[in-house]
N, C-alpha and C positions, 0 to 999 in steps of 0.2 A: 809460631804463634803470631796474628797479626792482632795490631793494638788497634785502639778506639782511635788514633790517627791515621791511621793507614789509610793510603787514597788508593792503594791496589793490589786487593788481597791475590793471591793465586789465583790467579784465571782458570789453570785449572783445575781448580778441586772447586767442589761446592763450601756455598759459603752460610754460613749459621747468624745472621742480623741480628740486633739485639735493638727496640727503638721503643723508649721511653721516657721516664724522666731522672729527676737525682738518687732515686733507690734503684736505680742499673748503674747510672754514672757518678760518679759522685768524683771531686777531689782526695787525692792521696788512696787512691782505691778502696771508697766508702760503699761504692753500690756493687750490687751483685753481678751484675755484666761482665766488670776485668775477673773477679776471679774464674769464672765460668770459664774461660777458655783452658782454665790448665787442669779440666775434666776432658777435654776434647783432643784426639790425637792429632797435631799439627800438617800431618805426613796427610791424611787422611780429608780434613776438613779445616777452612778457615773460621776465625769466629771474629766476628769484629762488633761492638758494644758501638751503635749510634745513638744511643740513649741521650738525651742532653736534659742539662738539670733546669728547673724551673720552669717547663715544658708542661702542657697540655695535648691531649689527641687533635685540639682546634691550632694550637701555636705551633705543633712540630708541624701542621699541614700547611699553615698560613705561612710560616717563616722559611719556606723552601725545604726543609731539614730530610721531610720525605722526599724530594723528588729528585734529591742529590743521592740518596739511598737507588731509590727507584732507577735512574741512569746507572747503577753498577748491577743491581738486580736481575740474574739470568736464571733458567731452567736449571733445575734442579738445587736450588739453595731453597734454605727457610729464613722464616721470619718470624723471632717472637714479640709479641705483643700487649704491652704494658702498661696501662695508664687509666686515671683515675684520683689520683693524689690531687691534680692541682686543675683538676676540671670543676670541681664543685664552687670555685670564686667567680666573682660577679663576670658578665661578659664584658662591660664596657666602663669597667674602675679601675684603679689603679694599674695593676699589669694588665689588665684586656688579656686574661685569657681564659676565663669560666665559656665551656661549652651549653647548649639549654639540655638540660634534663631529661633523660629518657631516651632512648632508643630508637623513636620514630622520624616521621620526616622532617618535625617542626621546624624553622627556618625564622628568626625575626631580622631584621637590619639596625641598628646600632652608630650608633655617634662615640667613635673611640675617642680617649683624652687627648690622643694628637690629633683630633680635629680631622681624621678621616672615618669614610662609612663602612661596613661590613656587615654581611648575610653571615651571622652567627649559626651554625645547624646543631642540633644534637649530639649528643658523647656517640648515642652508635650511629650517626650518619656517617662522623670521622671514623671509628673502626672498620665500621664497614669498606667504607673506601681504601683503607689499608689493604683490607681483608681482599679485595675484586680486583685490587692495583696488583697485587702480591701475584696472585692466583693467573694475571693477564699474563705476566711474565714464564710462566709456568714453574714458579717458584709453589713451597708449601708455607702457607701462614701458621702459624699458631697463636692465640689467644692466652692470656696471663692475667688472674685474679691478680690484686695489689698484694704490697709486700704489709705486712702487721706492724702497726707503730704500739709502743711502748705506753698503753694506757691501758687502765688495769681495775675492773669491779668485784670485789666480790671473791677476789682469787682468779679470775677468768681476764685474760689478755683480748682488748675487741676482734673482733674478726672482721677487717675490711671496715672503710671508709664509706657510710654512708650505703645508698645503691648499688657504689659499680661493681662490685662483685655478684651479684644476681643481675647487673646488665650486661656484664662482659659474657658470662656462662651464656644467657639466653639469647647473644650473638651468637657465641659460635655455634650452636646447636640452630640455630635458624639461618647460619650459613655454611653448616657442616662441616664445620672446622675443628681440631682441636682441641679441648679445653684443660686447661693446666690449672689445677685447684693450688698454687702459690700461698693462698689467704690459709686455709686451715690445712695446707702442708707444715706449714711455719708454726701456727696459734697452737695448732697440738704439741710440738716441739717447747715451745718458750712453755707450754701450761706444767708440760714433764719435769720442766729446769727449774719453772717457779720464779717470780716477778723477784726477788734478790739477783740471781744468778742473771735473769736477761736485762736491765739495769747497767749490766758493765758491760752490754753490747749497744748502746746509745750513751756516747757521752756528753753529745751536745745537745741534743735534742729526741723528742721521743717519736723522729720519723728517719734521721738519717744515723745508719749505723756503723761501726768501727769496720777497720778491715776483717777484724774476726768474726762480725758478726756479718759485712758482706759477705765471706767464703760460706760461712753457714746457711744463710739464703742461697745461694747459689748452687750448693749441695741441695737444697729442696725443691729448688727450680730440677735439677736432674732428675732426682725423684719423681718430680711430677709427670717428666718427661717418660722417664723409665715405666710408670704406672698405665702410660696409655698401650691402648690393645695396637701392637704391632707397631712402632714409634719406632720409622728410620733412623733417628740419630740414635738410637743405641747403638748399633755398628759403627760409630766416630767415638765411641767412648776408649782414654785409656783406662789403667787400672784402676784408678784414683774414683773413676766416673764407675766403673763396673763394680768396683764396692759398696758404692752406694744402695741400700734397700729401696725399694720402689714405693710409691705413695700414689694414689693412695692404699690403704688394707682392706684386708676384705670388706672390711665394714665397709669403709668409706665407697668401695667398688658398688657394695650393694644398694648402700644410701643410692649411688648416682642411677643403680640402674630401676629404682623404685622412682624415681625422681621426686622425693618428697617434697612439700613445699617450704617455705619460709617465710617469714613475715613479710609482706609488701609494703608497707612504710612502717620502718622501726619506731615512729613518733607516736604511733596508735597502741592502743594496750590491742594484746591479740587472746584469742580463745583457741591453747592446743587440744588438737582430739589425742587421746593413747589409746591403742586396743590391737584389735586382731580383725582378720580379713570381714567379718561383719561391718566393722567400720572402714575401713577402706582396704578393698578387696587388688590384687596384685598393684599395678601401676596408678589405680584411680580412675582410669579410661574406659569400663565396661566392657573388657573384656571378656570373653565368652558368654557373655551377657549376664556378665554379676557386675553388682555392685554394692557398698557398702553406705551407710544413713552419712558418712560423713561428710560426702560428696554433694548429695543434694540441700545439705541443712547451709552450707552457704549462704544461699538464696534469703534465710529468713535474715539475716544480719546487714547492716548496713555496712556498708565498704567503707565507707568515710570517716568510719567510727572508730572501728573494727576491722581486726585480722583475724581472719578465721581460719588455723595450719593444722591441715590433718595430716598428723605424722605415726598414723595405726598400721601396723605393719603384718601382713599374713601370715599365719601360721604360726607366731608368738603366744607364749604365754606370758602369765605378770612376771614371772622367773627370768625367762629368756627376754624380754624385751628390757628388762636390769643386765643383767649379763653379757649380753649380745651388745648393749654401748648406745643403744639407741634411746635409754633414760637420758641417757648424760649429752645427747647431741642436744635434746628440747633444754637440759637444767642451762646450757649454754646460749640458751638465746631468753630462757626467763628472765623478765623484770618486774620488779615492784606493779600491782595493776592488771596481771594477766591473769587468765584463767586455766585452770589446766582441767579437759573431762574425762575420766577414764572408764572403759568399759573390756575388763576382762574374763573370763573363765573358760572359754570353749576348747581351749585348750590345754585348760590348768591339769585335766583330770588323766593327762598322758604320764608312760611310766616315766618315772625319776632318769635312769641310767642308760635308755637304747641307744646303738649304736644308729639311732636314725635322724630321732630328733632331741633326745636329754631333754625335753618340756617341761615335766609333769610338775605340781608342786605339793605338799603336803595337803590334806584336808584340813578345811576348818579356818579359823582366823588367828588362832592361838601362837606361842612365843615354841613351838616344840618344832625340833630341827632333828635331821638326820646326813652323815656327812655319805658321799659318793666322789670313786672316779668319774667324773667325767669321758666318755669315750670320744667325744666331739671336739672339745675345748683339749684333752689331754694334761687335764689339771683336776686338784684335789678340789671340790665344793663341799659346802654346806648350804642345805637347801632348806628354805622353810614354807611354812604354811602360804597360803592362796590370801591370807587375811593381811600376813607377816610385810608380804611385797605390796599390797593396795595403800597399808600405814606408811611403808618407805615414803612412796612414791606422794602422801598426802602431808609428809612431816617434810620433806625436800623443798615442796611447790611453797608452802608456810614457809620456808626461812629464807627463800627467795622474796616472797612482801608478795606474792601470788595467790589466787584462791581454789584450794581444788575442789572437785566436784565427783561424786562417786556413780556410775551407773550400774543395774544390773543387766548380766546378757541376755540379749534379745532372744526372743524361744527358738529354738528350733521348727519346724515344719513337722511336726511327730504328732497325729489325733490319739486321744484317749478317752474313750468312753463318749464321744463327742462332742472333746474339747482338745484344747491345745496342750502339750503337758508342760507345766510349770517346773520352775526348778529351787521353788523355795527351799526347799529342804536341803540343797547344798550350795552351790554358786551364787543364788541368786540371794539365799539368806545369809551367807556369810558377806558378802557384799552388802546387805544391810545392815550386819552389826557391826564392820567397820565404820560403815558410816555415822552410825548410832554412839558409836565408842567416839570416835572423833569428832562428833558434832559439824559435820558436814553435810552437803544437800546430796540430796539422793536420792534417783530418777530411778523407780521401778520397773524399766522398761521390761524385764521378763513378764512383768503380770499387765503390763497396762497393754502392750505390745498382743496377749497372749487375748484380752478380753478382746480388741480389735477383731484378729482372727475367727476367733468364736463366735462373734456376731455376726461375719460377714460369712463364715462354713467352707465347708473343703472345697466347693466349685470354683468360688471367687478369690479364694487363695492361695489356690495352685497356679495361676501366672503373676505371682506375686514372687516367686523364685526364680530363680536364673540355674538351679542344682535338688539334687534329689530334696535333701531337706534344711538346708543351711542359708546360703549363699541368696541374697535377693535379687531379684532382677531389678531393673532402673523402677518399676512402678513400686517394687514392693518395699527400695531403699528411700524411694519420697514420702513413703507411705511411714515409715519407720521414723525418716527425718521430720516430720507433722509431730507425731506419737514424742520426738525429743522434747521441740517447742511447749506442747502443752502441757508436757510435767514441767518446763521450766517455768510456766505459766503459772501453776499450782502451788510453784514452792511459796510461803510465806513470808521469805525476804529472794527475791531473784535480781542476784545482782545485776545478770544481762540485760533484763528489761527496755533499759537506755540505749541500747545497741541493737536494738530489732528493728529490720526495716520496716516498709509497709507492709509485704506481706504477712508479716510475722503477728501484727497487729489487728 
């Protein structure tokens, strides 16, 4: 095993670089770095921790720390990649080491306290250049969300420091690198153990943790590792590292592969979407030429304002999108101020038990349940009414300090007698007496959507869909996204009002 001093790992074995800051290195082996080698088989791979504490992606670049790495750095080693903790401080105060903000090319120059100048760049200009430095050598990079500090809302442990965890992901993915989800490998870990129990893994502070609690990061760094599709260092793993479960679960696999979004400046109240492929249809990207009103209604919001995260997932019902974990990824980024809209049923009306998709939900709005195996999940449920999961989902967003908002689903492309057919008599009316019962705003999009339709007839609303009779195409999701705005328009108190750009106006 070679230590974080070593000036000469095995030449020849590939080597596993570790370069960050004090949550890899730390004194008395506090960071996750030292333990991490005794997951790795010595015979097989070196691992050496150059992490250095109180470092920045601007300071490990500036103070040589990379390029003394980079001079041992050959073909076929990796590089993990980790930092973000101590880039958010000023660039030119006290320790001069805050990078500028963002990912792009910005660049200013700077009057440091010792009285020397410096071309300050961005957190991903320094990544990147890890990233291109790494990759010249014919070494492999890998990218690392931050490690989770010990702060704690609501029961919910933060996830990541500010941006760089949605700048480091949207690095590597724009330089095809790796992405190691470290931030919510961890936060769902500590959230299992409950803020008691993770408290005696920070004893001095609530960023740099015990050794117990380093080996435990370091175990989820593996996981992370273990979780990527086809991840060479699995073959350097010994037992210790092969015990490990993989990270992330299916969910999480699926989250990444939907690429949902998340809020763009956490300082802004945001507007979540919840529903099903009507509102954002597979990836969000119009695919096979659908797409959902979620995507286009954007536009009527101001950015400056407003976050606007459509996190509606295809193929879900109100049942399944509780069940399936994807309530509980959005109740984890609510805060006091946000909105949550939901728009379900097109799926509600699927059997309870198939061995295909377990969707369906009970009719009606009422408190009447029925229990089932599960054949998907492999677990006992009780499943309730289409009304039972809209109340969850509006009594959770309330005690968050959130305000939900109830939609109904948008019609189908089905003529009747010629008109559109409505579906007040079940989805669209139970969706109303929830929201009636609850005293919440409620956008009739099945009829107002439905009158649209009707007026414009079947010629002008057949390329209005992207599929037989569901799914919109991009005209007929802007056209849907309009039809949102002006029942928000309608309501009597609309709290978004303040948040609509120009267009919207």
């Amino acid at each position: 095993m070679v230590s974080a001093t070593a000036q000469s790992p095995d030449p020849k074995l590939p080597t596993l670089w570790v370069i960050g800051d004090s949550t890899a290195n730390n004194l008395n082996h506090r960071g996750w770095a030292d333990p991490l080698a005794s997951y790795f088989d010595p015979a097989k791979i070196n691992v050496v921790n150059r992490a250095r504490a109180g470092r920045s992606s601007r300071t490990f670049f500036t103070e040589r720390l990379w390029e003394r790495v980079q001079s041992e750095l050959k073909a076929g080693d990796f590089v993990l990649i980790q930092f973000g903790h101590n880039d958010g401080s000023a660039p030119d105060k006290d320790r001069a080491r805050g990078s500028l903000p963002g990912i792009g090319d910005e660049s200013q120059e700077f009057t440091l306290p010792n009285g020397t100048q410096e071309v300050v760049h961005t957190y991903g200009w320094y990544m990147r250049k890890f990233i291109a430095e790494t990759k010249a050598k014919g070494a492999t990079p890998m990218v690392l969300s931050l490690t989770v500090r010990n702060i704690w809302t609501d029961g919910k442990v933060e996830r990541g420091s500010g941006n760089f965890g949605r700048w480091s992901a949207e690095i590597a993915k724009a330089d095809g690198v790796a992405f190691v989800d470290v931030t919510n490998a961890i936060a769902d870990l500590y959230e299992a153990m409950g803020e008691a129990k993770v408290k005696a893994l920070f004893p001095e502070d609530h960023t740099h943790t015990s050794p117990e609690g380093a080996d435990l990061n370091a175990s989820l760094v593996v996981a992370g590792l273990k979780g990527l599709k086809d991840c060479p260092l699995v073959a350097f793993l010994l037992a210790k590292g092969q015990a490990v479960e993989p990270y992330p679960s299916p969910l999480t696999q699926e989250l990444a592969r939907l690429r949902l979004a998340v809020p763009a400046n956490p300082d802004l109240p945001t507007l979540f979407l919840i529903g099903d492929s009507t509102v954002r249809n597979g990836r969000g990207d119009g695919a096979n030429g659908q797409w959902g009103w979620g995507e286009p209604i954007v536009s009527y919001f101001d950015a400056a304002k407003i976050n606007v995260v459509n996190r509606a997932v295809g193929g879900l019902s109100s049942r399944t999108y509780l069940t399936m974990g994807h309530w509980d990824r959005v109740l984890s980024m609510l805060k006091p101020g946000d909105f949550v809209m939901m728009q379900f049923g097109h799926n509600d009306g699927g059997p309870l038990d198939d061995a295909a998709r377990a969707r369906g939900t009970l009719q009606g709005a009422g408190d009447e349940t029925t229990e089932i195996d599960n054949p998907i999940t492999k677990k006992h449920e009780v499943v309730h009414t289409y009304g039972w999961y809209l109340k969850k989902f509006i009594a959770n967003t309330r005690a968050k300090g959130a305000t939900p908002m109830v939609c109904s689903l948008i019609p189908r492309k089905i003529w009747k007698d010629g008109k559109i057919a409505r579906n007040s008599d079940s989805y669209a009316g139970w969706a109303a007496e929830v929201a009636g019962s609850e005293g919440v705003a409620f956008l009739d999009l099945n009829e107002m959507i439905a009158r649209r339709y009707d007026e414009l007839g079947p010629e002008k609303v057949e390329p209005l869909f992207g599929d037989e009779h569901t799914h919109t195409s991009r005209a007929g999701a802007e056209l849907n996204a309009e039809v949102v705005v002006a029942g928000l328009k309608s309501l009597k108190k609309n709290l978004l009002a303040e948040y609509f750009s120009e267009k919207a106006r």
